[in-house]
N, CA and C of each residue as an Amber inpcrd file, in Angstrom:
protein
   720
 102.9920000  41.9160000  48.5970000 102.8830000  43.2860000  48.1210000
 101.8480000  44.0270000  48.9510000 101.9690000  44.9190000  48.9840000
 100.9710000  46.5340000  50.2630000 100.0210000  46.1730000  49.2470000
  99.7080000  45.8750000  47.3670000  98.2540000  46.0780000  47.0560000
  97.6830000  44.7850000  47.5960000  98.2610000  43.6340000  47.6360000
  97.5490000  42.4710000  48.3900000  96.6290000  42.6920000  49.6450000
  97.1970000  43.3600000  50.2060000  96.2270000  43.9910000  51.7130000
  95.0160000  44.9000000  51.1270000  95.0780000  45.3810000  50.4480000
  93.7550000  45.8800000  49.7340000  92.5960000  45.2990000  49.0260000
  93.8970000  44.0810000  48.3470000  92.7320000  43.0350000  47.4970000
  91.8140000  41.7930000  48.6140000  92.0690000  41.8110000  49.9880000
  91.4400000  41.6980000  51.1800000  90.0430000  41.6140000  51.3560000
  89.6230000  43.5020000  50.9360000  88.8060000  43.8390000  51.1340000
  87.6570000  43.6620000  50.1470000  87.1420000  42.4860000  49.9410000
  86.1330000  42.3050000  48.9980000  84.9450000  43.1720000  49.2040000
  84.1740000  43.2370000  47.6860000  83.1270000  43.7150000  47.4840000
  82.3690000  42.6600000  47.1010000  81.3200000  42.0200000  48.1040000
  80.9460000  41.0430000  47.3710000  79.5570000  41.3800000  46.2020000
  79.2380000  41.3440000  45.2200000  78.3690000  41.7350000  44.6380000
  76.7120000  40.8630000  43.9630000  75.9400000  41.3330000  44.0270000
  74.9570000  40.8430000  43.1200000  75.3540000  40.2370000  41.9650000
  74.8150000  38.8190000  42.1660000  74.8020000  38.2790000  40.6330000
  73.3670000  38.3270000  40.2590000  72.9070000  38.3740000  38.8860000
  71.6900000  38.1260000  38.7420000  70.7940000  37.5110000  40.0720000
  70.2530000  38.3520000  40.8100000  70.1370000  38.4150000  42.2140000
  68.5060000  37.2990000  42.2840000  68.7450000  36.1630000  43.2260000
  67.6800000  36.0170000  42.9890000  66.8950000  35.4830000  45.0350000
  66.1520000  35.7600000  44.8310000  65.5950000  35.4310000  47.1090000
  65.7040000  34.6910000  47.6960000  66.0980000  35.1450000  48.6350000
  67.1690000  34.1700000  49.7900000  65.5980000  34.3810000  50.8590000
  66.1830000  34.2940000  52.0590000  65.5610000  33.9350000  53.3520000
  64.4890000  35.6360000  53.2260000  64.1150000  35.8010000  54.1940000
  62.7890000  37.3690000  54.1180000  63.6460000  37.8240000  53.9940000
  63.9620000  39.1590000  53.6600000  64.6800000  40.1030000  53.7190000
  65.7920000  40.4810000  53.5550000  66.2750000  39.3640000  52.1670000
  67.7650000  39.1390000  51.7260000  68.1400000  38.9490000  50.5650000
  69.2340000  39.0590000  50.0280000  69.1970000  39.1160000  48.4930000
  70.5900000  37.6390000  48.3170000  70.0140000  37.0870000  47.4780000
  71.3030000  35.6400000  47.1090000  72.7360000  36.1410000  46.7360000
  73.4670000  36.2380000  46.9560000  75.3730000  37.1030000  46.1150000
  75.8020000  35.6340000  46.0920000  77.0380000  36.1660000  45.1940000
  77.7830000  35.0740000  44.9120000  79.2650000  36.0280000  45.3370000
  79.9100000  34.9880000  45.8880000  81.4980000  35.8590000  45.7560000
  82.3460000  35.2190000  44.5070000  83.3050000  36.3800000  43.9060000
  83.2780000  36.9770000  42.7690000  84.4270000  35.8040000  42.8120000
  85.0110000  35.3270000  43.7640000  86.4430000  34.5790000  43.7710000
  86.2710000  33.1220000  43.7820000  85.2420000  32.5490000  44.7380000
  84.6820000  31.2010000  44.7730000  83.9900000  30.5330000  43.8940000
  82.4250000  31.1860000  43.5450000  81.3160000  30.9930000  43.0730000
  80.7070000  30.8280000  44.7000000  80.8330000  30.6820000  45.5330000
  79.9010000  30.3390000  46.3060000  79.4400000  31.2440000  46.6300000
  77.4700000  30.7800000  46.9910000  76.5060000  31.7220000  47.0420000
  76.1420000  31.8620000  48.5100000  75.8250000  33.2270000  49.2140000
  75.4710000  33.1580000  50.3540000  74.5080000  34.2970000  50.6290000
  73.4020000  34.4020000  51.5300000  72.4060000  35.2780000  51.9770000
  72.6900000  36.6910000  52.1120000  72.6540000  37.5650000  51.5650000
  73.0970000  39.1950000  51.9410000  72.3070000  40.1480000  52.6490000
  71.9950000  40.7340000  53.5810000  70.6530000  41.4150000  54.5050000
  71.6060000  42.9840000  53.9390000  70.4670000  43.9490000  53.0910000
  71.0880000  45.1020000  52.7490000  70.7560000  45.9060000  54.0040000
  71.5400000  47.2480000  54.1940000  71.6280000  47.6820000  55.1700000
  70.5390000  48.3710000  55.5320000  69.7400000  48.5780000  54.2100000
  68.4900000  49.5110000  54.5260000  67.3680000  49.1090000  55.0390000
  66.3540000  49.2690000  55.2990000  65.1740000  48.7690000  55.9100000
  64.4850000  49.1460000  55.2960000  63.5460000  48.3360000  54.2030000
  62.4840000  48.4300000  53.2960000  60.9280000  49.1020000  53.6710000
  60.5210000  50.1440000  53.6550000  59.9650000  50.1560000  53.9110000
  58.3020000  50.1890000  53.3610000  56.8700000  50.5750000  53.5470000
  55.9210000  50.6490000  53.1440000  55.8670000  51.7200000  51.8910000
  55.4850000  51.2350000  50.6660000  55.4690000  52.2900000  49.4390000
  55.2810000  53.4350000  49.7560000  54.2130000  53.4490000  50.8750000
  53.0550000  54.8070000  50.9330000  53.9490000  55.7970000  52.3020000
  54.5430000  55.0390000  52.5780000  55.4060000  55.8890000  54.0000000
  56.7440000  55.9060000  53.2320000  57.0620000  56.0260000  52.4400000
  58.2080000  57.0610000  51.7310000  58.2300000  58.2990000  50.8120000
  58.9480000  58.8820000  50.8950000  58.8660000  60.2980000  50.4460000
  59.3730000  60.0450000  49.3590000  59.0180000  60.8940000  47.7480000
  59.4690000  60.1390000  46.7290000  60.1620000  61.3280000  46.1570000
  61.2210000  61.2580000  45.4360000  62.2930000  61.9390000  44.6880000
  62.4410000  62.0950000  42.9260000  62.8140000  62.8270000  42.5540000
  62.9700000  62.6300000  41.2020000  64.5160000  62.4910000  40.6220000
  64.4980000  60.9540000  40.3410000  65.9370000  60.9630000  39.9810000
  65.8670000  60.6760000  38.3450000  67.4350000  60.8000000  37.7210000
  67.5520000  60.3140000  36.4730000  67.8760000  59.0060000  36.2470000
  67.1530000  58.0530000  35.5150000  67.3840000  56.3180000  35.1070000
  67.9660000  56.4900000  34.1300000  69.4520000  56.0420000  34.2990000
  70.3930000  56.0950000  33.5720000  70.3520000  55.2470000  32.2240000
  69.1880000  54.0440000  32.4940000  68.7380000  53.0360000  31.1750000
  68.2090000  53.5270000  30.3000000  66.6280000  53.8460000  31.0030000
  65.4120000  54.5390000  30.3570000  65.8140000  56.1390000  29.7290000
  67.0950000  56.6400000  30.3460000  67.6040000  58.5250000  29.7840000
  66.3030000  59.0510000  30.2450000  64.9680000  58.7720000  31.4280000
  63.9170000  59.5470000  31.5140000  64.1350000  60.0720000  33.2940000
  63.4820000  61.2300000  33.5000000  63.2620000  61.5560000  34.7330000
  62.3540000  60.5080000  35.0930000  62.4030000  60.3130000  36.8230000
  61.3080000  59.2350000  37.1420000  60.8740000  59.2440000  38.2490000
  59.9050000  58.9040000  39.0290000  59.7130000  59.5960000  40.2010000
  60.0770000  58.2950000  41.3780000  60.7990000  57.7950000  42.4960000
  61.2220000  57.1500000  43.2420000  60.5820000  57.2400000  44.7590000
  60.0770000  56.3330000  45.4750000  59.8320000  56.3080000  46.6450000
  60.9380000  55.6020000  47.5370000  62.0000000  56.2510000  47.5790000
  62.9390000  55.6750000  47.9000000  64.1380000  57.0610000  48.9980000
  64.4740000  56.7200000  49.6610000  65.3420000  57.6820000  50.7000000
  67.0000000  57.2470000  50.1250000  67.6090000  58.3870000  50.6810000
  69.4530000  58.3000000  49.9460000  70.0080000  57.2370000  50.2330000
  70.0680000  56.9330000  51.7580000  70.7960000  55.8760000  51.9470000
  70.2240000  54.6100000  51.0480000  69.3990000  54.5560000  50.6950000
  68.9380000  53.2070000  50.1610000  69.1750000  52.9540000  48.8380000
  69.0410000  54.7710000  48.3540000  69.8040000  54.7550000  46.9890000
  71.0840000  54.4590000  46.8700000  72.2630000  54.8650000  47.7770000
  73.3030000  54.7350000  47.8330000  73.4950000  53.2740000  47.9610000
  72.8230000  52.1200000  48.7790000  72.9710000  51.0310000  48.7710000
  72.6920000  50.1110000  47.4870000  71.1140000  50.7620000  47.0190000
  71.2170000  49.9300000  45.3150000  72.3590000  50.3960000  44.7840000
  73.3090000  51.7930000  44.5840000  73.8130000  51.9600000  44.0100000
  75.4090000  50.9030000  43.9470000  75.6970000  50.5280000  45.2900000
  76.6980000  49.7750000  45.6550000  76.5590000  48.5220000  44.9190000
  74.9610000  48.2620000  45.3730000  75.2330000  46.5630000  44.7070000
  75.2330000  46.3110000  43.7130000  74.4580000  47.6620000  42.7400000
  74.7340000  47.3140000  41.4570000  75.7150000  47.4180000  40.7640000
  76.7570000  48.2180000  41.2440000  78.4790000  48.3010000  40.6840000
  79.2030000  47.1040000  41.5440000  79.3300000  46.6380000  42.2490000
  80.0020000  45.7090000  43.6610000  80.4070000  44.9350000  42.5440000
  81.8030000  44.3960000  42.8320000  81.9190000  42.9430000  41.8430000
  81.2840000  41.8640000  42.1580000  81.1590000  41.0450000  40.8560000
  80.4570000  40.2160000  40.4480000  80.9120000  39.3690000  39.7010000
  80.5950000  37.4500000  39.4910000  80.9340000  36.8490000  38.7340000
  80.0400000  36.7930000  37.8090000  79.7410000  37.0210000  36.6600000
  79.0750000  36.8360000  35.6620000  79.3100000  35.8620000  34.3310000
  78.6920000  35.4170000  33.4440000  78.3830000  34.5990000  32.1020000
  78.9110000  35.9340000  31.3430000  80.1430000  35.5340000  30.1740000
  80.4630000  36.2690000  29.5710000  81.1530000  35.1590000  28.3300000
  80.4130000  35.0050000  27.4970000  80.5010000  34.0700000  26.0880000
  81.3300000  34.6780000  25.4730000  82.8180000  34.6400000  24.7680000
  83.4370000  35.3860000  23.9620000  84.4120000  34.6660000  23.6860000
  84.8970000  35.0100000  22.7480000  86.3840000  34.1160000  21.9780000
  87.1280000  35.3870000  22.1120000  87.3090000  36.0050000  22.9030000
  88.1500000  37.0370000  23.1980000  89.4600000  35.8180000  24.8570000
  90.5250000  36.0470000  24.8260000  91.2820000  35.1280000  25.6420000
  91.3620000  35.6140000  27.0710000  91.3750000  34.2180000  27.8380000
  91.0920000  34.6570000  29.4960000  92.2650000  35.7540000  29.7030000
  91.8370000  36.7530000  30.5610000  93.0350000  37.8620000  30.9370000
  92.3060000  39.3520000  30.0420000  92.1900000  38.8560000  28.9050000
  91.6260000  39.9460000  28.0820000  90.5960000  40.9340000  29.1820000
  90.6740000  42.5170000  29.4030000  89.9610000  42.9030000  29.9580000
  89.0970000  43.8650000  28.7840000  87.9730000  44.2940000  29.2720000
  86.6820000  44.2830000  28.1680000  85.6360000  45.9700000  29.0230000
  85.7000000  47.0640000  28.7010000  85.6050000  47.9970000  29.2190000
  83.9780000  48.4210000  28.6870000  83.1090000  48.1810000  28.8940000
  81.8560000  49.1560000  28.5800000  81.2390000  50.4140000  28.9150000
  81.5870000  51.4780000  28.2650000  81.3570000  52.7340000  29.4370000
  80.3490000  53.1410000  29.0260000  79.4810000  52.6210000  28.5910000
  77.5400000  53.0980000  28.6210000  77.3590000  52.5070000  29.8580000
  77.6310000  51.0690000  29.8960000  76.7610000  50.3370000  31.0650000
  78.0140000  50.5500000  32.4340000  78.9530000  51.1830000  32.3500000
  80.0050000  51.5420000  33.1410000  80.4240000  50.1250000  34.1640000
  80.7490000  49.3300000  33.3440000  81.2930000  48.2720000  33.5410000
  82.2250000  47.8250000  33.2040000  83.3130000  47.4090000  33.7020000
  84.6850000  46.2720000  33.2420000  84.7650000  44.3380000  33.3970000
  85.2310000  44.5650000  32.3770000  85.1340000  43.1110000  32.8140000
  86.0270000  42.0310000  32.6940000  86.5480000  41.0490000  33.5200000
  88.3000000  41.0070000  33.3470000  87.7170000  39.0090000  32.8990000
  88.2710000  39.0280000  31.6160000  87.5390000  37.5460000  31.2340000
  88.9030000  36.4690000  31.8450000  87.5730000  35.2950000  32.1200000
  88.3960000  34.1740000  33.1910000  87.9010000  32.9020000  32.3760000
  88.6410000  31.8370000  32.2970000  87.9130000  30.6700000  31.8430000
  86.7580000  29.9780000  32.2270000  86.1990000  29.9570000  31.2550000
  84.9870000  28.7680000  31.2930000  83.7150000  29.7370000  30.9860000
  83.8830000  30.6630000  30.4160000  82.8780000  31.1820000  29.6620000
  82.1970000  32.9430000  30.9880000  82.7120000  33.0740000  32.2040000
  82.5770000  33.5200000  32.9320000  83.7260000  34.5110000  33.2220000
  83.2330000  35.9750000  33.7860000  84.3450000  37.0200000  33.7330000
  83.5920000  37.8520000  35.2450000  85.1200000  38.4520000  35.4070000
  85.0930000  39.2580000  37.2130000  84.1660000  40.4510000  36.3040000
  83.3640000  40.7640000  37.1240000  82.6680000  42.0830000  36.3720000
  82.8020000  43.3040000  37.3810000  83.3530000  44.5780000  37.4690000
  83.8900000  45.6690000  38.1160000  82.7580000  46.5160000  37.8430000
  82.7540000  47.5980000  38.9940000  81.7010000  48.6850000  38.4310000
  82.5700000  49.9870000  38.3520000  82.5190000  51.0600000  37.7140000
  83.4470000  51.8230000  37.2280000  82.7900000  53.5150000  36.2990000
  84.1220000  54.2910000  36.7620000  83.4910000  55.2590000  36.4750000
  84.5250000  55.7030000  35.0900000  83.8020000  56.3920000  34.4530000
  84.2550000  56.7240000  32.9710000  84.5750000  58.4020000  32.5200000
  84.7840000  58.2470000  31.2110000  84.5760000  60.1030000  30.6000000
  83.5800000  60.5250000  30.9320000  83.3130000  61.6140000  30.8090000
  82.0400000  62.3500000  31.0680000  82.6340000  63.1650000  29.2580000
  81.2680000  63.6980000  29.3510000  80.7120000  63.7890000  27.8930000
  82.2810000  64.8420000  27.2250000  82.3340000  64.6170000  25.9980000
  83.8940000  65.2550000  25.5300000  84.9490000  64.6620000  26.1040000
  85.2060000  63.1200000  26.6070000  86.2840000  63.0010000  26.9210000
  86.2020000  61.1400000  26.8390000  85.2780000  61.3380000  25.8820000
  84.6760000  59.5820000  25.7310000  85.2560000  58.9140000  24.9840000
  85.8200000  57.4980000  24.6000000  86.5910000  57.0720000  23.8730000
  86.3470000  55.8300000  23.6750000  86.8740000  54.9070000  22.4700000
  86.8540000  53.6670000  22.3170000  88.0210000  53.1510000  21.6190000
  88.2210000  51.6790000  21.6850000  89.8140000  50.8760000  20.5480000
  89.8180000  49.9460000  21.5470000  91.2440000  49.6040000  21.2920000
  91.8700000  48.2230000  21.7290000  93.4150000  48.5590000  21.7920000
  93.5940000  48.3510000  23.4970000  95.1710000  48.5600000  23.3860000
  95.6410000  47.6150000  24.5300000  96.9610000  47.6110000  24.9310000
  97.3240000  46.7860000  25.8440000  97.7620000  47.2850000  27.1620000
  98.0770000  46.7810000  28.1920000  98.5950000  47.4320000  29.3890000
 100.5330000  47.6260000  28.9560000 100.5140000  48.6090000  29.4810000
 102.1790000  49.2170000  28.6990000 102.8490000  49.3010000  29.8820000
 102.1530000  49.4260000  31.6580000 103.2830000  49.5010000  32.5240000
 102.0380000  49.3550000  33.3120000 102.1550000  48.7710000  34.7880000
 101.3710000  48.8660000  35.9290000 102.2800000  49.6240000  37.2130000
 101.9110000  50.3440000  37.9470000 102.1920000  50.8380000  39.0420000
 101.1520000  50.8210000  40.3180000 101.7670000  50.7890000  41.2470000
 101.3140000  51.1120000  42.9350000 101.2040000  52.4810000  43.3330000
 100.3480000  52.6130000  44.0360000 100.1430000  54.2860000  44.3930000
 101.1220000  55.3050000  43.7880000 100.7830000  55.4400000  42.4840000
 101.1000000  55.8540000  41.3300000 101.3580000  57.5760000  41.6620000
 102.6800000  58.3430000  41.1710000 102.0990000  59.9550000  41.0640000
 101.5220000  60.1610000  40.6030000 101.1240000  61.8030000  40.2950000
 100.6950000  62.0650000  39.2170000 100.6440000  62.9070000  38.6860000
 101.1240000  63.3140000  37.0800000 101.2580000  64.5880000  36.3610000
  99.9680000  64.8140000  35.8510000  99.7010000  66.2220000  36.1200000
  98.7280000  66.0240000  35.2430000  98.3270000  66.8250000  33.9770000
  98.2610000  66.1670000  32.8550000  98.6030000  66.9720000  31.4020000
  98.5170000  68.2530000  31.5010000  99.0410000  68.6770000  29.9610000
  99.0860000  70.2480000  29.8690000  97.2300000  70.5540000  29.9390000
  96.6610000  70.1270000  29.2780000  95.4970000  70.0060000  28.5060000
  94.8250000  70.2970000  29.5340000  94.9310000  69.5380000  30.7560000
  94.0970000  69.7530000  31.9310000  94.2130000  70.8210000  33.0550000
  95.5630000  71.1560000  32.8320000  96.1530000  72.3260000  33.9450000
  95.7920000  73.6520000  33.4490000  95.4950000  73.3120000  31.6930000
  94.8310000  74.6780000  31.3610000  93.4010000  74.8130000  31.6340000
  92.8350000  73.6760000  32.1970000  91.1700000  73.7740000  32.2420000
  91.1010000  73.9630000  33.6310000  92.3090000  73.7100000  34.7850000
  92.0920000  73.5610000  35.9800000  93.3930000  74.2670000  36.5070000
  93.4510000  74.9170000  36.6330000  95.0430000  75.9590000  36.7040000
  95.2270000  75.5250000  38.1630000  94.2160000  75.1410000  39.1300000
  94.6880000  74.9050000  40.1190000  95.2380000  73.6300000  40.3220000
  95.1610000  72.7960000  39.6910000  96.2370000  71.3490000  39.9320000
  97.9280000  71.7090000  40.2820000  98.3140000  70.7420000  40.7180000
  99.7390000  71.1250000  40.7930000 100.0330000  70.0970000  39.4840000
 101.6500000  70.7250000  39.1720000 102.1760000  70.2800000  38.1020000
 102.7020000  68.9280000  38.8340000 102.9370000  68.2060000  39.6110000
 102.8450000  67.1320000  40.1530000 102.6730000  66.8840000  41.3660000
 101.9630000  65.3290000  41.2880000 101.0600000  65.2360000  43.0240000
 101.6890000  63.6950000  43.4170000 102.7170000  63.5350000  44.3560000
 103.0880000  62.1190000  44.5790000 102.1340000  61.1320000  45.6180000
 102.0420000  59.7320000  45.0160000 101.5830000  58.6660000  45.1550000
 100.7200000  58.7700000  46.5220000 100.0430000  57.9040000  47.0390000
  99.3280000  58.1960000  48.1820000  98.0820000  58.3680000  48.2740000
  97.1640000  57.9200000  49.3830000  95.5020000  57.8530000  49.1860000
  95.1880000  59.1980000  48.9820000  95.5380000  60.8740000  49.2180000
  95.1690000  61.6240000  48.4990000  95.2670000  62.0230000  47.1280000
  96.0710000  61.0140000  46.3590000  95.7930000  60.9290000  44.8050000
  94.8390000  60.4500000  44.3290000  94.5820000  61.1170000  43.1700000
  93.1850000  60.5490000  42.4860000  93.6070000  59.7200000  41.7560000
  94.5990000  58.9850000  41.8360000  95.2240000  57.6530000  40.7820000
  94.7470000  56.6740000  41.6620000  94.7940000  56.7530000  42.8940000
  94.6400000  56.0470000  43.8460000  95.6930000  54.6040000  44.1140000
  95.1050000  53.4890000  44.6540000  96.1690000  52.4500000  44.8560000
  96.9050000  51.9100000  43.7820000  96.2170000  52.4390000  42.6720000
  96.9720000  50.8380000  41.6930000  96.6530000  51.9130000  40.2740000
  97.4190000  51.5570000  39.2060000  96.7740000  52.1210000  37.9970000
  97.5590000  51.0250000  36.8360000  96.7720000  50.6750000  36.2330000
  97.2850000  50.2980000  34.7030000  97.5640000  50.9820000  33.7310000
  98.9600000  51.5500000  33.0820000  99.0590000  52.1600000  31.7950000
  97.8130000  51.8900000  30.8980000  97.6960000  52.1140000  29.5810000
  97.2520000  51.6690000  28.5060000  97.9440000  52.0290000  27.0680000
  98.8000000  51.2400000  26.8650000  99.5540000  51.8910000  25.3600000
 100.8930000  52.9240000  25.8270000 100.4380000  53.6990000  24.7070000
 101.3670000  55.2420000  24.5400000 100.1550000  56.7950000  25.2010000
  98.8310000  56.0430000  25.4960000  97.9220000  56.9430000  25.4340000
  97.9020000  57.8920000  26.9760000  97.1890000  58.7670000  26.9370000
  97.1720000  59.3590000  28.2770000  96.1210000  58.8760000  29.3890000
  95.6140000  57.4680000  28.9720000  94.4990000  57.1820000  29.6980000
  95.1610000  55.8830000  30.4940000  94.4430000  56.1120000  31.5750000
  94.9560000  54.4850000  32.6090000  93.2640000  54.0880000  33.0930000
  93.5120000  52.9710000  34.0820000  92.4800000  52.0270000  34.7320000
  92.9000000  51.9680000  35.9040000  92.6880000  53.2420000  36.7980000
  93.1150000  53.5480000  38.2200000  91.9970000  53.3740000  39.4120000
  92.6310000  53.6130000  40.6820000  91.7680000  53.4360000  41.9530000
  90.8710000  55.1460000  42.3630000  89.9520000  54.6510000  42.8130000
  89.8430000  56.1590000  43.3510000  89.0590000  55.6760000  44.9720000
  89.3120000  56.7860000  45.8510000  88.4090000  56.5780000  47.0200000
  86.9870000  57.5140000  46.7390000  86.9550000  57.7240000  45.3580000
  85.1770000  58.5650000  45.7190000  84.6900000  57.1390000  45.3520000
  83.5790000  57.0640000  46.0800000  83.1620000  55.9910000  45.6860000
  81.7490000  55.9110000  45.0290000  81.7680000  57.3450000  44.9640000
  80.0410000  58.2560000  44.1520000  80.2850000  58.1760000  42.8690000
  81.6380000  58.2540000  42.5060000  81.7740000  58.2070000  41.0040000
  81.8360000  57.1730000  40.3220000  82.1540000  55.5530000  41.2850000
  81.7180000  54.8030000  40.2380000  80.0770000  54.7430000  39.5850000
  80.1550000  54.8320000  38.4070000  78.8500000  54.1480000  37.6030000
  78.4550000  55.5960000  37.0540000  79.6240000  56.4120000  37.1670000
  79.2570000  58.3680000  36.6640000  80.1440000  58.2940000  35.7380000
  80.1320000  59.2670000  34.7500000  80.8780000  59.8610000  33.9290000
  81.5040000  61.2080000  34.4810000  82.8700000  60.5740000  34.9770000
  83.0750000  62.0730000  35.3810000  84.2990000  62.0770000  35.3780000
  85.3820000  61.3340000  34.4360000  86.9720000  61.7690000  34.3990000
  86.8560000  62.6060000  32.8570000  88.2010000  62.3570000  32.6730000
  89.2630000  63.0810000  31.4860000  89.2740000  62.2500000  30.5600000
  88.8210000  60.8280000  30.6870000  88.9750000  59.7470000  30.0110000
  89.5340000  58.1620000  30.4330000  89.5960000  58.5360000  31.9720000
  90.3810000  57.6140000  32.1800000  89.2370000  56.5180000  33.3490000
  89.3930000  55.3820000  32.9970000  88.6840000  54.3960000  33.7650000
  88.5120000  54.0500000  35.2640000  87.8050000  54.7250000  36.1870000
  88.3670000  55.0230000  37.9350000  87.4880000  53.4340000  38.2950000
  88.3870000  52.7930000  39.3070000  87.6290000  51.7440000  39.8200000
  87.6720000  52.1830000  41.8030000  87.1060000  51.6480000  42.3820000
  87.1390000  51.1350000  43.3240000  88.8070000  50.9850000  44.0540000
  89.1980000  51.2160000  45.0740000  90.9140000  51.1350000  45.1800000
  91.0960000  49.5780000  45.5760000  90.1170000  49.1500000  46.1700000
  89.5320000  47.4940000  46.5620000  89.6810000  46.8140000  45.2840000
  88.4650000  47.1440000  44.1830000  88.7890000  46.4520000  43.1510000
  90.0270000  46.9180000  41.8440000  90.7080000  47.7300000  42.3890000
  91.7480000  47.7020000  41.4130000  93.1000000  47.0440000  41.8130000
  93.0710000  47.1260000  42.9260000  93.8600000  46.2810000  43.6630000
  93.9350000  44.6480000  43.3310000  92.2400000  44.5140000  43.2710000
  92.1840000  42.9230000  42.5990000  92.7400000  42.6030000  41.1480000
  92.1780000  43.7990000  40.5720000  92.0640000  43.8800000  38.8070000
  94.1930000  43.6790000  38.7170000  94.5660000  44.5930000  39.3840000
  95.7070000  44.7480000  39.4130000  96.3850000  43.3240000  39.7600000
  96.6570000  42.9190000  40.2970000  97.1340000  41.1710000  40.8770000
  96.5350000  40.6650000  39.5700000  95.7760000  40.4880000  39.2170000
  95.4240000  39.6140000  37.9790000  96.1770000  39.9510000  36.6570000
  96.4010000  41.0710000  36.6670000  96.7920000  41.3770000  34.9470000
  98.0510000  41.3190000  34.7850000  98.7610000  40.5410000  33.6630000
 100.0480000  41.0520000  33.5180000 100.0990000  42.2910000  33.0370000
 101.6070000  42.7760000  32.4370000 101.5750000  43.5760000  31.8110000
 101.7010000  43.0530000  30.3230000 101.0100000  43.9140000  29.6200000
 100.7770000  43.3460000  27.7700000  99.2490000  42.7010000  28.1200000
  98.8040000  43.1340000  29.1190000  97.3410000  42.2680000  28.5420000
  96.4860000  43.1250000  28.1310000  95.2360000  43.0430000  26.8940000
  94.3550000  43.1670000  25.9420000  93.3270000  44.0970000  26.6180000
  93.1570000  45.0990000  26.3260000  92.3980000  46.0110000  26.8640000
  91.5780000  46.1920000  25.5920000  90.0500000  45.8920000  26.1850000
  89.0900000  46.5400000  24.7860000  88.6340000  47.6330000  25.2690000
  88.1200000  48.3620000  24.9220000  87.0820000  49.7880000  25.0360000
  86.3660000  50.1990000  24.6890000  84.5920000  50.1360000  24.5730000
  83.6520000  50.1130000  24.1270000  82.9510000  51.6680000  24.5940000
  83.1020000  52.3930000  23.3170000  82.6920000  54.0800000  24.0460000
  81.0780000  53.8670000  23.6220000  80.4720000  55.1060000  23.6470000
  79.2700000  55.7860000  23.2450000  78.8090000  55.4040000  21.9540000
  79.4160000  54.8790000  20.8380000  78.8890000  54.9260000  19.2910000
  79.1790000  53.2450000  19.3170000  80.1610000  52.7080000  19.9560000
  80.5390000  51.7320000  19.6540000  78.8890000  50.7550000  19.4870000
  78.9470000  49.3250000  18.7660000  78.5850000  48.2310000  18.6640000
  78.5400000  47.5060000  19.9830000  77.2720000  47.4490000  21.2590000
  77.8320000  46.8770000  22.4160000  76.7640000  45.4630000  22.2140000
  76.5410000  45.2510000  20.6890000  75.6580000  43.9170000  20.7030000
  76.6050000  42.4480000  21.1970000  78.2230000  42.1710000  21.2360000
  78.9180000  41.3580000  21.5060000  78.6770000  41.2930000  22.9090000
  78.8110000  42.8160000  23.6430000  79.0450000  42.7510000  25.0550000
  77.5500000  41.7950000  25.4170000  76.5240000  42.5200000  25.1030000
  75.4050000  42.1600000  25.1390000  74.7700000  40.5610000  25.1640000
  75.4470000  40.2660000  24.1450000  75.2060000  38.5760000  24.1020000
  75.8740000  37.7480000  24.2640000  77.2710000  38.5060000  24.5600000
  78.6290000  37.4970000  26.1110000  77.8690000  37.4550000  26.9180000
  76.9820000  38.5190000  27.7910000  76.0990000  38.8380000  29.4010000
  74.9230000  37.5900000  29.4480000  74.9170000  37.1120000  28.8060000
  73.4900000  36.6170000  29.1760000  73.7450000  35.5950000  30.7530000
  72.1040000  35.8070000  31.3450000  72.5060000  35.9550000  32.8970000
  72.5570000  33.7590000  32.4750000  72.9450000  33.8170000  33.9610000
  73.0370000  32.5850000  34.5680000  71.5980000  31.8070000  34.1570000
């Protein structure tokens, strides 16, 4: 299949990251377990010789002040969404995928107590959601209509946009149910770990491509919004 050539392109990600050789961080790849040395692209530099910024910590909800330059932000930002194999304790069944959109994470559970963990972008505020439904159809560079609901908020959409890397469905999308929401690809790659769709779950076109090859169709989609209970997610995670 054309998404196989996509699922290629790994992201290898931080696991509970712990020091490798000077100037390197330990990863695990998400497919093996095996662990190998990662040199990030940035060059660390002296506290006092960086210029510092005020960004928002998406944990803490506080402004904070950073001695840190973009590119480097952009690089924590990678590794901390990048897939990952993680410890995920649950009597929920392998295949079951497991959606957290506070911590804007997915997570596709695998046997032996361990799940692929995705980084991912979500609703943005008024378009946030939670339940449990199943995958109802999967497609490949998917069209796309796009609701009434939205063409009245955005008059400039077209009433349909076919398949192709300038869709925002991107490579791969999973139905969900009867609902208007899917678990699609996107090429921004700023928006994973943002709140910034309609409701619908944007991954990586790399990792949906993977997510995609793995899932049948009919498999278990949870969804953990804003109000939800994320003490389960919480104490599936515990690190390695």
């Amino acid at each position: 299949m054309r998404i196989a050539l996509l699922a290629l392109a790994l992201a290898f990600a931080a696991a509970p990251a712990s020091p490798g050789t000077a100037g390197t961080m330990e990863l695990t790849n998400p497919l093996t377990g095996q662990q190998f040395n990662y040199r990030p692209s940035f060059s660390p530099k002296p506290q006092a010789a960086r210029r510092t910024r005020t960004v928002f910590d998406g944990r803490s909800r506080k402004w904070v002040q950073q001695g840190i330059n973009r590119k480097e932000l952009e690089e924590r930002r990678r590794m901390r969404y990048a897939r990952a194999l993680v410890t995920f304790n649950t009597g929920e069944a392998p295949g079951t995928i497991v959606v957290d959109t506070e911590a804007r994470y997915l997570y596709r559970i695998q046997t032996g107590g361990v799940a692929i963990r995705y980084g991912v972008g979500v609703g943005r505020e008024g378009f946030t959601w939670s339940g449990v439904e199943k995958v109802s159809r999967k497609a490949e560079w998917p069209a796309w209509t796009p609701p009434a609901e939205m063409r009245e908020r955005q008059p400039e959409l077209p009433e349909w946009m076919p398949g192709g890397p300038g869709n925002p469905l991107g490579a791969a999308a999973l139905y969900l149910g009867s609902t208007l929401y899917r678990i699609h690809g996107t090429t921004q790659e700023s928006t994973i770990g943002g709140a910034v769709s309609s409701g619908c779950i944007r991954m990586l076109n790399e990792d949906i491509a993977d997510l995609y090859a793995r899932t049948p169709v009919g498999a278990k989609v949870i969804v953990f919004g804003p109000q939800s209970d994320r003490s389960q997610i919480v104490a599936a995670t515990t690190p390695f």
